[in-house]
Each structure stands twice: as structure tokens, then as C-alpha cells.
C-alpha positions as CSV (number, residue, x, y, z in Angstrom):
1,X,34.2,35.0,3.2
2,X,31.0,34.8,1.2
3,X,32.2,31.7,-0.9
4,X,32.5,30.0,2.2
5,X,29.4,30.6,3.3
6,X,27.7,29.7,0.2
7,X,29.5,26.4,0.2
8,X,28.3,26.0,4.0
9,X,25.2,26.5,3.1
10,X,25.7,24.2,0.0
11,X,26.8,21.4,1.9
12,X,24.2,21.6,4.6
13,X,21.5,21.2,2.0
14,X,23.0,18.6,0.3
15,X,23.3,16.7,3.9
16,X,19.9,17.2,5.1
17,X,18.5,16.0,1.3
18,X,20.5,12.9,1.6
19,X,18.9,12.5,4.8
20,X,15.8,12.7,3.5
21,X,16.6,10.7,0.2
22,X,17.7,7.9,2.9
23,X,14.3,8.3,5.3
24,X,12.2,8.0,2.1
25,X,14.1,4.4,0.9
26,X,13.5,3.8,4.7
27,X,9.7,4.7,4.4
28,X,9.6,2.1,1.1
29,X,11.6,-0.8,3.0
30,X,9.0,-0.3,5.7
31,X,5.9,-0.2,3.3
32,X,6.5,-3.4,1.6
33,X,5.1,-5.7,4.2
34,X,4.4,-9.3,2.3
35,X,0.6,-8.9,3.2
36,X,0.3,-5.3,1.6
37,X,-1.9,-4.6,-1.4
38,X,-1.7,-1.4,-2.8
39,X,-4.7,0.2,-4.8
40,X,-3.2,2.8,-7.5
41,X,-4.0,3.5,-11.0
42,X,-6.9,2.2,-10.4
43,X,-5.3,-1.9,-9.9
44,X,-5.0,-3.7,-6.8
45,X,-0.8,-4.5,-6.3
46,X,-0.3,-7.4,-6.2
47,X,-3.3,-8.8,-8.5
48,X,-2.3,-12.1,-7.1
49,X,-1.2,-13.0,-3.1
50,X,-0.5,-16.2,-1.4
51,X,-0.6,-16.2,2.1
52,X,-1.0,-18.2,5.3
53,X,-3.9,-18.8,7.0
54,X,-4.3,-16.7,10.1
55,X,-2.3,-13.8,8.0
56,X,-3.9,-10.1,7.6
57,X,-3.8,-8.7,5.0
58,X,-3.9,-4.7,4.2
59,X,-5.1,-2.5,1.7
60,X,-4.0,0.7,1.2
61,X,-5.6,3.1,-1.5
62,X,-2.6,5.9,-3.2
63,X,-5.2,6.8,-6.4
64,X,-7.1,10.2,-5.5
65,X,-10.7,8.3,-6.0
66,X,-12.0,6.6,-3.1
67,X,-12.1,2.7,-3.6
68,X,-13.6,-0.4,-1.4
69,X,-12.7,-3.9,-0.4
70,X,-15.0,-6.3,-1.4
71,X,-15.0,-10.5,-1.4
72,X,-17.0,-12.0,-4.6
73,X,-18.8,-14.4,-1.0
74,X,-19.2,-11.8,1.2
75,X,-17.0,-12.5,3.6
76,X,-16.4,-9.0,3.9
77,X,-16.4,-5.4,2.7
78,X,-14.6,-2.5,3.4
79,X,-16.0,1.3,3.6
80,X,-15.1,3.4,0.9
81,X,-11.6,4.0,1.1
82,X,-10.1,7.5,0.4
83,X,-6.6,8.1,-0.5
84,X,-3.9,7.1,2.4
85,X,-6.7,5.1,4.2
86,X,-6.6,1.3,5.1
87,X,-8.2,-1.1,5.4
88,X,-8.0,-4.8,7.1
89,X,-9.0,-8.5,6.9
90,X,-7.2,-11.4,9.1
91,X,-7.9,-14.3,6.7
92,X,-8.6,-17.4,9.3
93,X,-9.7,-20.0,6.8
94,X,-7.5,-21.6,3.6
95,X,-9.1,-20.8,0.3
96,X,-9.8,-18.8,-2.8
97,X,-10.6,-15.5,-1.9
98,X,-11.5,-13.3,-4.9
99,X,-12.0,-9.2,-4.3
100,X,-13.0,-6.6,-6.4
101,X,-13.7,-2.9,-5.9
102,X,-17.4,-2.5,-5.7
103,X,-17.1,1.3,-7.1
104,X,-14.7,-0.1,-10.2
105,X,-15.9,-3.5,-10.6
106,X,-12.9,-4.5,-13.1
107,X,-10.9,-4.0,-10.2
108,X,-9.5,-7.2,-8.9
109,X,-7.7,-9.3,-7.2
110,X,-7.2,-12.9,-6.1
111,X,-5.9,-14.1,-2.6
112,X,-5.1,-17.7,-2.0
113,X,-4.8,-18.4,2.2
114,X,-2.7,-21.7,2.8
């Protein structure tokens, strides 16, 4: 009687970690929007996006040190980001946008808007 318990109980945690394991893969599906940038390890991911004019774009910083949003022209400039927040910019005209963390300067990225 106890086996079977133990295996209940076995089987009920393996089903609710693959339920898990499958929300997660959902969570990444869902978090790789084409107009994401990711700021971890202290790099902007991608270095390099091409998007559409009229697109918005969002940052999101993952590294434990807070980070900013900056364009080289001043177009704009973010707060100082901590981990988890955001940050966003709807890019209206087509050009050469070049960003760069104003904390860690060698930070940076390039976004070309179609």
C-alpha cells in the first residue's frame, strides 16, 4: 500500500514538473518578440536589429546592475533600468540608430529602421 502511494506521489510530481518544464518553453516562445533586445552579461542581444519603420522596439535588462537606453543623437534615453524592467522606443523615422549604455559605455548596439 505504501509503494503505491509513493509512486502516486511519484507520478504527480513528475506531471506537474512537466507542466512546468512546458509553461517555461511557453514563457521563451513568448519572450522572443522580433523587436526584443535583451541586456545580460553586460551586452545588448541582439548587437545588431533591422526593423521597420513605425516598429517599437523593447529593452529588457536580466544582469543584476541597473543599465540605461541611450541614442549616440539624442533621440532618446531611458531611466536607469533595474533587472526585469523595460524599457520602450517606437522608431517613426528610417535610419541608423546607434545606442549605448550610458553607465557601461562599451555597451552597444546598432538598430537600422527601414
Amino acid at each position: 500500500m505504501q509503494t503505491t502511494h509513493i509512486r502516486r506521489v511519484f507520478f504527480s510530481l513528475l506531471g506537474i514538473g512537466g507542466i512546468m518544464a512546458a509553461s517555461a518553453v511557453f514563457s521563451v516562445a513568448r519572450a522572443q518578440d522580433p523587436n526584443a533586445v535583451v541586456i545580460k552579461n553586460f551586452m545588448f542581444s541582439p548587437m545588431a536589429l533591422t526593423i521597420k519603420a513605425g516598429s517599437t522596439v523593447t529593452w529588457k535588462n536580466l544582469d543584476g546592475e541597473p543599465h540605461t537606453v541611450v541614442n549616440d543623437a539624442g533621440i532618446f534615453r531611458s531611466s536607469a533600468l533595474d533587472q526585469n524592467d523595460t524599457f520602450q522606443f517606437e522608431f517613426d523615422k528610417p535610419g541608423v540608430y546607434k545606442v549605448f549604455c550610458g553607465i557601461h559605455p562599451n555597451m552597444r548596439e546598432t538598430i537600422t529602421v527601414q
